[in-house]
DOSEVEX-9249 format. One line per 10 residues: number of its first residue (from 1); their letters; for each residue x, y negated, z negated of C-alpha. Coordinates in nm, 4 decimals, always signed. Layout:
BEGIN
NUM) A) X Y Z | ...
***
This chain:
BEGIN
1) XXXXXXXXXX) +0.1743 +1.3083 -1.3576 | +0.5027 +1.3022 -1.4879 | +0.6795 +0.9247 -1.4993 | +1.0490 +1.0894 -1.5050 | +1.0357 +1.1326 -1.1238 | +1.0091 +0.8288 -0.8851 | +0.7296 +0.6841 -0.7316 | +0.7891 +0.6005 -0.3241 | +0.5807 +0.4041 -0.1997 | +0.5648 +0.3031 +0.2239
11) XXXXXXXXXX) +0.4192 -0.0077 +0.3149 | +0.5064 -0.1593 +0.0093 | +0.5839 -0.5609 +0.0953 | +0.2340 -0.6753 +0.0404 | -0.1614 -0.5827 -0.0302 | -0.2537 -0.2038 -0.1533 | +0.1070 -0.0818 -0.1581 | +0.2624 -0.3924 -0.3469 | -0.0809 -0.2888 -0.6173 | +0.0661 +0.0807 -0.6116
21) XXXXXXXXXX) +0.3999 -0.0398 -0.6732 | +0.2917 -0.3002 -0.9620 | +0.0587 +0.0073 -1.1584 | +0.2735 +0.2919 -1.1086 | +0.5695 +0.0758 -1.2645 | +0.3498 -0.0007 -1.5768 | +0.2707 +0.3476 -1.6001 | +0.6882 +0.3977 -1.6470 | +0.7555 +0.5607 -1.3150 | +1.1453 +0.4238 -1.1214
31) XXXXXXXXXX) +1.0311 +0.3231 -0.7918 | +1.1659 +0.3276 -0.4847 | +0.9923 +0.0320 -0.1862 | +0.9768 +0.0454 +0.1767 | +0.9102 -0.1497 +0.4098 | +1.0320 -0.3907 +0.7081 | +1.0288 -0.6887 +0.5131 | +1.3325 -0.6755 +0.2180 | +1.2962 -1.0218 +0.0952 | +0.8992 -0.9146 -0.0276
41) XXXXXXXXXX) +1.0217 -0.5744 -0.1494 | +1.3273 -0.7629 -0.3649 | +1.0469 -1.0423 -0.4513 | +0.8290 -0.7420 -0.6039 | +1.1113 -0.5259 -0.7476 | +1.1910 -0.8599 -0.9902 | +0.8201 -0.8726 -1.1288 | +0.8534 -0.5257 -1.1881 | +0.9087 -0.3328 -1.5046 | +1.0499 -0.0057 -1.3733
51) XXXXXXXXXX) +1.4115 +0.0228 -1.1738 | +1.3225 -0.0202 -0.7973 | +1.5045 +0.1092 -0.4974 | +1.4615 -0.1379 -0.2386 | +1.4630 +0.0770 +0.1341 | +1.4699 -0.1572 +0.4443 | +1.3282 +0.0427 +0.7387 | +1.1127 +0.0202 +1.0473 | +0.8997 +0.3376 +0.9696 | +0.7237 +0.3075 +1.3569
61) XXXXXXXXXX) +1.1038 +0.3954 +1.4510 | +1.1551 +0.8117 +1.4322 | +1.4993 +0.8225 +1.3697 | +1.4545 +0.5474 +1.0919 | +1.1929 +0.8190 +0.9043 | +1.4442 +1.0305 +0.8531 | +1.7325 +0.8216 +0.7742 | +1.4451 +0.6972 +0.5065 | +1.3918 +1.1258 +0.4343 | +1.7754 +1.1828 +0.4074
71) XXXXXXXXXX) +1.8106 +0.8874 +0.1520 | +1.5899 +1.0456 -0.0556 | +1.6972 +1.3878 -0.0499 | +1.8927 +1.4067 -0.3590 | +1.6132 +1.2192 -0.5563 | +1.3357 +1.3616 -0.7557 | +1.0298 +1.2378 -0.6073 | +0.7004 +1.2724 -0.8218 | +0.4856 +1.0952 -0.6286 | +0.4861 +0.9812 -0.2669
81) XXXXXXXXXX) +0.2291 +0.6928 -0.1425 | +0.2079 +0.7272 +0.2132 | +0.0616 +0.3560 +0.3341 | +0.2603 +0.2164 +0.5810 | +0.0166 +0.0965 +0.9107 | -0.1643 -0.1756 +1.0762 | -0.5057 -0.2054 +1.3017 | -0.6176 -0.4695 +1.5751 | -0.9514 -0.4967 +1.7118 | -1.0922 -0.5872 +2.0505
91) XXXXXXXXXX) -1.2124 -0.4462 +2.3685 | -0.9692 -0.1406 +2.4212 | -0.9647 -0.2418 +2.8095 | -0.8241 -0.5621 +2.7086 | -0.6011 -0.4836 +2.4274 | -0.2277 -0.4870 +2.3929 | -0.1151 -0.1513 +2.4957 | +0.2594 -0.1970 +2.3403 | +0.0788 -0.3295 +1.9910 | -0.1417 -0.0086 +1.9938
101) XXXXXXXXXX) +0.1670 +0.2384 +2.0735 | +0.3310 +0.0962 +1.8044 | +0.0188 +0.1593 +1.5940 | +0.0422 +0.5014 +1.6560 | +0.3906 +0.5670 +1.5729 | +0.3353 +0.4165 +1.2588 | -0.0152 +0.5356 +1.1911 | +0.0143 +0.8700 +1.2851 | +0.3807 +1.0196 +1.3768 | +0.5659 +0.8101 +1.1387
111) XXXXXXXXXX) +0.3078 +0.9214 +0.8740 | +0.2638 +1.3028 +1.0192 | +0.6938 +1.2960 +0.9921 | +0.7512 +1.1521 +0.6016 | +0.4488 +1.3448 +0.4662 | +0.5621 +1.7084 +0.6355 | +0.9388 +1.6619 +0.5206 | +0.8225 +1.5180 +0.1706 | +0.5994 +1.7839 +0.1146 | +0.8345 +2.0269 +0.2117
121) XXXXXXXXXX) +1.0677 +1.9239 -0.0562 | +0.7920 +1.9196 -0.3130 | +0.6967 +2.2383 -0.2215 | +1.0739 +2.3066 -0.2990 | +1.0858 +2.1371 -0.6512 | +0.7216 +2.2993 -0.7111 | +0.4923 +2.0144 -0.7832 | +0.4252 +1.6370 -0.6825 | +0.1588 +1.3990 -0.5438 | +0.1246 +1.2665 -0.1624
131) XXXXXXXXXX) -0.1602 +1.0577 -0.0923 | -0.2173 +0.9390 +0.2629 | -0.3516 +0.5869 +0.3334 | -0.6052 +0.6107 +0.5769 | -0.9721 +0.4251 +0.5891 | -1.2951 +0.4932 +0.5884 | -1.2920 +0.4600 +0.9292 | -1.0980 +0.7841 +0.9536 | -1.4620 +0.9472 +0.8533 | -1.6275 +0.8138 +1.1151
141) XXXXXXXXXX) -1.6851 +0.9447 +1.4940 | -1.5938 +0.6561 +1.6493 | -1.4993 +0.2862 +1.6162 | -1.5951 +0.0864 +1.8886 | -1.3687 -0.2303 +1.9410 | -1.1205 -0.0822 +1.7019 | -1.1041 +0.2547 +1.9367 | -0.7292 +0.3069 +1.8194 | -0.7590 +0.2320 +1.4895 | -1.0074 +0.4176 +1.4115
151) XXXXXXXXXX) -0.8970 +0.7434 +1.6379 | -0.5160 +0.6972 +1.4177 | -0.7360 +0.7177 +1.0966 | -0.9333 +1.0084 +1.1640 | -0.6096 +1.1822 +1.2854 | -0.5537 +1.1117 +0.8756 | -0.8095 +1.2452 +0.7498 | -0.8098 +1.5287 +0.9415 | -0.4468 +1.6445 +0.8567 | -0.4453 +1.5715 +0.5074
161) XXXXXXXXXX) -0.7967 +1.7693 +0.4364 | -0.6516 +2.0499 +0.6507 | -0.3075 +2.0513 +0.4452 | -0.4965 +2.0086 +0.1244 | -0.7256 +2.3137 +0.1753 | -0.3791 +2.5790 +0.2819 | -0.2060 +2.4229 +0.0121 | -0.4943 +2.5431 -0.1963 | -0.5341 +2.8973 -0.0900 | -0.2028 +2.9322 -0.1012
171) XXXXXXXXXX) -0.1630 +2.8457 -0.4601 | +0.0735 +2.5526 -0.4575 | +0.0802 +2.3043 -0.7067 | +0.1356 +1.9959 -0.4484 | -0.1059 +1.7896 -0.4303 | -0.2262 +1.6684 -0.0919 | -0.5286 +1.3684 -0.0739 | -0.6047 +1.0981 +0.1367 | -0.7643 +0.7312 +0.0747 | -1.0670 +0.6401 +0.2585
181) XXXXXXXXXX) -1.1540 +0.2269 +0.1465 | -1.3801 +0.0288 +0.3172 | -1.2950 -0.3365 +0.3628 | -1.0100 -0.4048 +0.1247 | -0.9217 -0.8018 +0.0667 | -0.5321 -0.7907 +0.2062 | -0.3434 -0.9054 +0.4784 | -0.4794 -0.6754 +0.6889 | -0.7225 -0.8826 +0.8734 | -0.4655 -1.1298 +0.9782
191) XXXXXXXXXX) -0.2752 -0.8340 +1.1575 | -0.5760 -0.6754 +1.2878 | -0.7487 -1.0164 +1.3993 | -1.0612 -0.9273 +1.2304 | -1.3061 -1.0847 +0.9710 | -1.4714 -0.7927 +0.7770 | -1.8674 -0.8270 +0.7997 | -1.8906 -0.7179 +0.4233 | -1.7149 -0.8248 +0.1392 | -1.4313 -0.6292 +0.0762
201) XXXXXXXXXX) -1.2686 -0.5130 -0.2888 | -0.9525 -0.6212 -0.4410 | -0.6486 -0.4576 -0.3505 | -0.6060 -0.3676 -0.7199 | -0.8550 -0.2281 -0.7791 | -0.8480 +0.0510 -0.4911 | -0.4892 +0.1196 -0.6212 | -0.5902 +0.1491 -0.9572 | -0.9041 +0.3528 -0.8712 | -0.7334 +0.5931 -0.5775
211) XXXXXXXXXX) -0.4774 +0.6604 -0.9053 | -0.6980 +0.7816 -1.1495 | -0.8582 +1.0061 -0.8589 | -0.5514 +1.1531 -0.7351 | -0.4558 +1.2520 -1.1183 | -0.8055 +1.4513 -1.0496 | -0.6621 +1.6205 -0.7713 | -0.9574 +1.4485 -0.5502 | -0.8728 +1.4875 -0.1743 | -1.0714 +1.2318 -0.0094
221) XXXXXXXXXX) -1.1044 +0.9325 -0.1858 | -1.3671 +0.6522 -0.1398 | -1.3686 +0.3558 -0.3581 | -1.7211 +0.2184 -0.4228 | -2.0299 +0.3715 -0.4371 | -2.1569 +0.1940 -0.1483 | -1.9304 +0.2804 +0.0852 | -1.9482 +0.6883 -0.0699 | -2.3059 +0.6159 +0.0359 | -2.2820 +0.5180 +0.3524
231) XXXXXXXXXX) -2.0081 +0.8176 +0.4567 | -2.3067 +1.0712 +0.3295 | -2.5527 +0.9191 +0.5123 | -2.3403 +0.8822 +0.8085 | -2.3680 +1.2442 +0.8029 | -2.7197 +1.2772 +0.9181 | -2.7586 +1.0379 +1.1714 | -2.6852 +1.1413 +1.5419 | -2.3529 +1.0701 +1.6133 | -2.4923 +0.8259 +1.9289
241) XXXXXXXXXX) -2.6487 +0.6327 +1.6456 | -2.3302 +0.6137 +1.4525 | -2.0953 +0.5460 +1.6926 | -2.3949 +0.1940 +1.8115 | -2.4147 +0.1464 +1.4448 | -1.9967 +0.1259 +1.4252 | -2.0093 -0.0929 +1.7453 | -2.2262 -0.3575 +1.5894 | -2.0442 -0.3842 +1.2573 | -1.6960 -0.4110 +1.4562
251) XXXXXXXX) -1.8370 -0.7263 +1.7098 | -1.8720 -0.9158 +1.3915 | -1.5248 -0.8711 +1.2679 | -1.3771 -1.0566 +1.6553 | -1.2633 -1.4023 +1.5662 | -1.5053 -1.6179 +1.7787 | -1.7685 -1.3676 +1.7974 | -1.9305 -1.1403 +2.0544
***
């Protein structure tokens, strides 16, 4: 991976894309941050070591994706970090509708917009890196109390492993991959209203680790060998038994319990 392009990173103010931004500028790539929050992106661009183009921008807005796309256009992008989203939990009859439309825009159109148009140009230039943020979740049937997280993720999953494999057969040299954690110890849970039942990893560490695997050219990527475990053996149990498995692991992450 070349460190004479830059490095974009979404969802960069805080937790795994604030890590991204922190390794990929000791590694010598120029950055460029965006998020919603410009006083944490100009916060992390002065711990930096790497220039850093600080990008303001509401990504769950469509028209402020491609304002983002069209400030970019004359730059030469090496690798792109698609990571901008949010979850909530709770019973889906009883949960905000406006909170979850705005978790699809951002989940899955504002991410299905920057990583079609950045691909595109890559495809242009003839090489580069996208890796899509998704969850472990995304590998799963079915999420009970986090029903729209969960569907957003697997929407993820699905794309990028579908985009990977024609980018393969067709020969490109773009890479395509997509980052599956399980419970990751960021900000997160605050947004989401949830308490993870098991003890998640470092936000560092699945930055540093989803790195070395995309310079593999790995296309799904799942930190720990637990939770690589648990998505094979999620494989051979009925999908009725999953999906009551899922239900039971979500309960425990409502504040105040069942």
């Amino acid at each position: 991976m070349s460190n004479k392009k830059y490095a974009v990173i979404t969802g960069a103010s805080a937790g795994i894309g604030a890590e991204f931004a922190k390794r990929l500028s000791a590694k010598g790539f120029p950055l460029v941050l965006i998020a919603r929050r410009r006083d944490r992106l100009e916060r992390l661009a002065k711990e930096l070591e790497t220039d850093c183009v600080v990008m303001e921008a509401d990504l769950s807005r469509e028209e402020e994706c491609h304002r983002v796309m069209n400030q970019l256009r004359e730059r030469k992008i090496g690798i792109f970090i698609n990571n901008a989203g949010f979850g909530d939990c709770g019973r889906f009859v009883e949960t905000d509708l406006a909170k979850e439309m705005d978790m699809v825009q951002l989940n899955v159109k504002a991410l299905h917009i920057l990583m079609k148009l950045m691909l595109q140009k890559m495809q242009k230039a003839g090489t580069g890196y996208i890796l899509n943020v998704a969850s472990s979740a995304g590998l799963m049937p079915a999420g009970p109390y986090m029903a729209t997280y969960y569907a957003t993720k697997s929407y993820v999953t699905s794309l990028t492993q579908a985009v990977a494999r024609e980018l393969r057969e067709s020969g490109s040299r773009v890479y395509v991959g997509c980052l599956c954690p399980g419970p990751v110890d960021t900000e997160f849970n605050s947004v989401a209203g949830v308490e993870f039942a098991l003890k998640g990893i470092s936000a560092g560490y699945c930055a540093e680790y989803a790195l070395e695997q995309m310079a593999k050219r790995k296309v799904v990527i799942i930190p720990t060998r637990l939770m690589q475990a648990a998505m094979l053996g999620g494989r051979f149990l009925p999908m009725s038994l999953y999906v009551r498995i899922a239900a039971r692991q979500q309960k425990k992450k409502l504040y105040g319990g069942q």
